[in-house]
N, C-alpha and C positions, 0 to 999 in steps of 0.2 A: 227536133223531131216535130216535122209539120203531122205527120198522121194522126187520124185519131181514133182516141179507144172505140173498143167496144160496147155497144150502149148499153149494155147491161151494167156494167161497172162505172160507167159514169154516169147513167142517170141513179146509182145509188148513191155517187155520192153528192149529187147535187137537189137528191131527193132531203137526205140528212140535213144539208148545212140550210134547205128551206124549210124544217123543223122548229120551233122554239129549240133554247139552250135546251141541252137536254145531256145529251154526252160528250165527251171529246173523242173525234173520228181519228183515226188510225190507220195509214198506210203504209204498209209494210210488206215489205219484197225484196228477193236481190237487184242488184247495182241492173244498170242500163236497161230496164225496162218501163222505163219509161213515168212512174211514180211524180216527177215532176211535173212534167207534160200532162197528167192526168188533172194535177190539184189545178193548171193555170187554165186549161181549156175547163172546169168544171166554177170557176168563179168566173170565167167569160159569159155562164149561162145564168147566174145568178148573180140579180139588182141589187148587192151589196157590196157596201167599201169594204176593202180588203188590206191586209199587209200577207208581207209572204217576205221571210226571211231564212238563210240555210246557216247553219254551222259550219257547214263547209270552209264559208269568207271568214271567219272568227278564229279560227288555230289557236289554241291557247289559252283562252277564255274561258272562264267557267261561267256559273250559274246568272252572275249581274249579266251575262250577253238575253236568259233567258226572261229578267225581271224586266230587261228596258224594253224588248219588242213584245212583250207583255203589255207596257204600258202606254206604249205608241196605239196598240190595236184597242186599251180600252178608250183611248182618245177618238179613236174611229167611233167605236159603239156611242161614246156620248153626244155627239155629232151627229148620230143618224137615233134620236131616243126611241120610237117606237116601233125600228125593227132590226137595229144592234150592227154589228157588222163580225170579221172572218178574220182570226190570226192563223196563217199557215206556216211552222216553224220545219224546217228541213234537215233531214240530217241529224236530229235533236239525240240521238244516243251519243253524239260526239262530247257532250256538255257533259260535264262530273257533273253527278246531284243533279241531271235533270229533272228526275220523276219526282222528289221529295217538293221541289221547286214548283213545277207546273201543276202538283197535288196542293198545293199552299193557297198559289194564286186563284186556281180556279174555284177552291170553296170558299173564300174571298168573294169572289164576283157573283158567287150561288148565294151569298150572304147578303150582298150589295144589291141584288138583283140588274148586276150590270148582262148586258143582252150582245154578250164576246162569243160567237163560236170558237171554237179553238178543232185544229186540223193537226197532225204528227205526223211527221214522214219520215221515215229510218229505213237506211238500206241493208240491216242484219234484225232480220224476226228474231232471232234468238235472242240479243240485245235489246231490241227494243223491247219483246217479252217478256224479260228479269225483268227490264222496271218496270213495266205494266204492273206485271204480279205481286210485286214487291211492293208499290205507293198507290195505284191508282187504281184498285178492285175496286167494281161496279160502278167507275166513272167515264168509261169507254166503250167504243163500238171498234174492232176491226175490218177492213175493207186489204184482205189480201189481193197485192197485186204479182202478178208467176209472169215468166216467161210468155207470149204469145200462144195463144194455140193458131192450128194451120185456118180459121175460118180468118184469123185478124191477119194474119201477114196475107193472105191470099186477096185479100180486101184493099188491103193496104197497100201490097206491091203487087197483087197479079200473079202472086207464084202457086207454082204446079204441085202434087203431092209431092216428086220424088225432089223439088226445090226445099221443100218444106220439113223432110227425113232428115236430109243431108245438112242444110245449113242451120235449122233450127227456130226457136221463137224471138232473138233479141233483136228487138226493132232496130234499136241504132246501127248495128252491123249488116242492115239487109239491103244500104247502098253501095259495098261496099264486096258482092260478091263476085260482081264482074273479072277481080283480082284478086284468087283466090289465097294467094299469101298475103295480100294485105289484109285481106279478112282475116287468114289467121295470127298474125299479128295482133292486130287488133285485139280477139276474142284473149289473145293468153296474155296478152302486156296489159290492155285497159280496162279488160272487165277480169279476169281470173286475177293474176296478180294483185290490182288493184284489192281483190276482194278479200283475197287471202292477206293482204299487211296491212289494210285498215280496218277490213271487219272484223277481222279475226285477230292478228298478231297484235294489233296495236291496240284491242281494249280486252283481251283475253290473256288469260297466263298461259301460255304456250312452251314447253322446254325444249321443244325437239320442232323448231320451223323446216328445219329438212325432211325430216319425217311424215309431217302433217302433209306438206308439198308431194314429196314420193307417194303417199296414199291416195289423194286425188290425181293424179295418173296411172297408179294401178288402177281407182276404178272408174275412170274412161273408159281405159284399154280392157277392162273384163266386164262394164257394162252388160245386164242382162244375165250374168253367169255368177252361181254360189261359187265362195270361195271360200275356207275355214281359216280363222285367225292365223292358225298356225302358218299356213300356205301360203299368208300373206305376208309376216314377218321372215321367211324364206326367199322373196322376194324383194324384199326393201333391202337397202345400204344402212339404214340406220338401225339400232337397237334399240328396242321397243317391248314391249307387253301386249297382252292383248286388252287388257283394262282401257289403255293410252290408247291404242286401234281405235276402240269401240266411243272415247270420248271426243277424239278426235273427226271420225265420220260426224257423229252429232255436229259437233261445230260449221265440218264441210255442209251437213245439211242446212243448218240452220242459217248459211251463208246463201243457201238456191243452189250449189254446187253439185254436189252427188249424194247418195243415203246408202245405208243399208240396210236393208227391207230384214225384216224376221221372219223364219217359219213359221206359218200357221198351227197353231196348236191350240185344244183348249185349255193349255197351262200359260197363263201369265211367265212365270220362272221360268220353262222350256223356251218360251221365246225369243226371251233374253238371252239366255246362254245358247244359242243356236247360232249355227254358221250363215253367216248374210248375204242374203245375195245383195252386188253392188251395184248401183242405178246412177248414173247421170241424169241430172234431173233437168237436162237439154242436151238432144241429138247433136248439136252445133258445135256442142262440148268435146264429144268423143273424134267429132270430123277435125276438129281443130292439132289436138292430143295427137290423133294418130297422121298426120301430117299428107293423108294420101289425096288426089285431088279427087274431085264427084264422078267422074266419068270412069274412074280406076275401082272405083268402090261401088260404082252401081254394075259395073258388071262380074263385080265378086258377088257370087250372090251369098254368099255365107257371112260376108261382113254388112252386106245389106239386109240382108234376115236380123244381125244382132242390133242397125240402127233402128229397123222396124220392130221390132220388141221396146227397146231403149225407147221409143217415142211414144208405145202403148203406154208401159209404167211409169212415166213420166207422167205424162199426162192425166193419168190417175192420182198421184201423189201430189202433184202442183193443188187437185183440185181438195186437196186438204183430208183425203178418204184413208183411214187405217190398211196399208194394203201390205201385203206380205206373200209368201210364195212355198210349197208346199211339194214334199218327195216321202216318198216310200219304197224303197228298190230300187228298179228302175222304171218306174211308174212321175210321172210329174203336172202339176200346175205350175203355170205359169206365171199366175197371179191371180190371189183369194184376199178379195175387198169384202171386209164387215164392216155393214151399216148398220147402226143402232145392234138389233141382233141376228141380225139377217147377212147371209152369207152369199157371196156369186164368187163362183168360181170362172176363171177367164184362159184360153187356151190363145196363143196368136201364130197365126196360118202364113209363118212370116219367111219358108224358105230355107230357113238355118235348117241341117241335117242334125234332129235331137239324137243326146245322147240315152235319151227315154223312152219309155212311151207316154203315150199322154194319159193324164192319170186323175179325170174329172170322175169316174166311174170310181174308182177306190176309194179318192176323197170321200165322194159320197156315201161309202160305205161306212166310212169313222167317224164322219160327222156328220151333223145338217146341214145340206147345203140347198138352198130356194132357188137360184138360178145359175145356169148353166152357160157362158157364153164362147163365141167362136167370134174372133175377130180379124180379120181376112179373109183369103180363098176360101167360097162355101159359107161364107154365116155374114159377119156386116163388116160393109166394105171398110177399109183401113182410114179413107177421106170422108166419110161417115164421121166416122167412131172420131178422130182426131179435130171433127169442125163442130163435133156438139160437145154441151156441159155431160163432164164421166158419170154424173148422177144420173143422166136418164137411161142409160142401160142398166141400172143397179137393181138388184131386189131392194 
């Protein structure tokens, strides 16, 4: 991947690693967005010796893979003494006992006063976030990296709004739409599959991989629409609970895969036990899933209404914002993001014939709600809303 990021997120991280030692930076995201591409073009910009080694080429190795390119990088640092040099480790949840390991080394070298940045790159947040949590509180910075949003692919390749619904944010895949079965290929064999047996099956306990798999194309295929657990194991071939469902989505998300978003409530406990609406957390995903070609599905306008939703809450949720979705009758939002303690509710003007009405006026009735948004037809345009950071329409 010749393109390059966006300069917001690479000059932070090339703002950090020009820091004194201070923390170990942390990128984390799902598969093929580019993560790698990020760490090499961000030590292209900065005067220092570098290592940059993956887990990936190791298979089978444990923690001595993380001790030796530990000590190749303090050899850099000693070599360069007064201004240290960059270990970039890749893939690093693949290693057992990484976090115990890299928590060893690095208060070692905070002891030493050796001058090592140190860089992590893991393609399942969920994974890399156990060990974070578990070995290395308050010795880290994270630098999430999501999917594309439509200002970087339009940058990047020159594509249109309705290029950007349809095929999605995964860089890797956006040479590759000229042919649109090779593209889907591609997205279900080398980035979904992939994701789902090494991020998930292969360091999670998983007992039901058919299950797990059927539940990420049910919610492609329901994208944007509540579904109650029950309805969904009515659905599936395999036998399941809804405990399993609901641990399972976690995982899908925690992969960049899909979520399922909770109802707004001011009950914590309501939340949880509340029917989820399901989200692909990329357009590209559901275009992929349902197998139909761009020109077939932009002139359905009911299935491009549900991509145009799918890419509003998306792109909410990528941007790391608590968001959820909210009914009363037949009254609805479509998505209610709390920030801090401020509430925007958000309606999308996307086409789909609702099975509601829309229900920003009742919310606000129940609760506090600070702002009000429309996004589409009549309020802000969709290539707006989809080419800036989701914080700045926020209360």
């Amino acid at each position: 991947m010749g393109q390059q990021f966006s300069r917001s997120v690479l000059a932070a991280l090339v703002d950090r690693w020009s820091e004194s030692r201070r923390f170990i930076q942390v990128l984390a995201g799902p598969r093929q967005v580019g993560k790698t591409t990020l760490a090499h073009q961000a030590l292209e910009q900065i005067e220092l010796p570098s290592r940059y080694a993956s887990a990936d080429d190791v298979a089978g190795r444990g923690r001595d893979w993380v001790i030796e390119q530990w000590e190749l990088g303090r050899l850099l640092a000693a070599d360069n003494r007064r201004r240290g040099a960059i270990l970039v480790l890749d893939e690093v949840q693949k290693v057992p006992g990484w976090s115990e390991t890299v928590k060893r080394l690095w208060d070692e070298d905070g002891r030493a006063g050796t001058k090592l940045r140190v860089a992590l790159l893991g393609s399942s947040p969920l994974l890399v976030g156990r060990g974070l949590s578990e070995s290395l509180a308050g010795r880290f910075e994270t630098i999430h990296v999501a999917q594309w949003d439509f200002a970087e692919m339009q940058t990047a390749f020159g594509w249109s709004l309705d290029r950007y619904v349809f095929f999605g944010g995964y860089p890797g895949a956006a040479p590759l739409v000229g042919d649109e079965e090779r593209w889907r290929r591609y997205i279900l064999d080398s980035l979904v599959e992939t994701s789902v047996s090494r991020d998930i099956l292969l360091l999670t306990r998983v007992d039901k991989p058919s299950l797990l798999r059927q539940l990420f194309g049910l919610a492609c295929a329901y994208s944007g629409q509540v579904l109650s657990y029950t309805k969904m194991l009515g659905q599936l071939a395999d036998a399941g609970n809804t405990t399993t469902l609901a641990h399972y989505l976690e995982l899908l998300r925690g992969a960049g895969l899909v979520a399922g978003l909770p109802k707004f409530s001011g009950s914590e406990v309501r939340r949880r036990g509340s029917s989820p609406k399901l989200l692909a957390l990329d357009t590209g995903l559901v275009s992929a899933i349902g197998g139909r070609s761009f020109s077939d599905v932009r002139a359905d306008g009911t299935a491009w209404g549900r991509l145009v939703e799918t890419a509003v809450g998306a792109h909410l949720v990528r941007a790391g914002l608590d968001v959820s979705w909210w009914r009363d009758g037949n009254r609805e939002v479509d998505y209610v993001v709390r920030r801090s303690e401020r509430v925007t509710a958000i309606e999308v003007k996307s086409g789909v014939a609702r099975t509601g009405l829309p229900g920003m006026a009742a919310l606000a009735d129940r609760f506090a709600v600070d702002r009000r948004l429309l996004v589409g037809s009549e309020g802000i345009e969709l290539d707006e809303f989809l080419a800036s950071p989701a914080a700045r329409f926020l209360a």
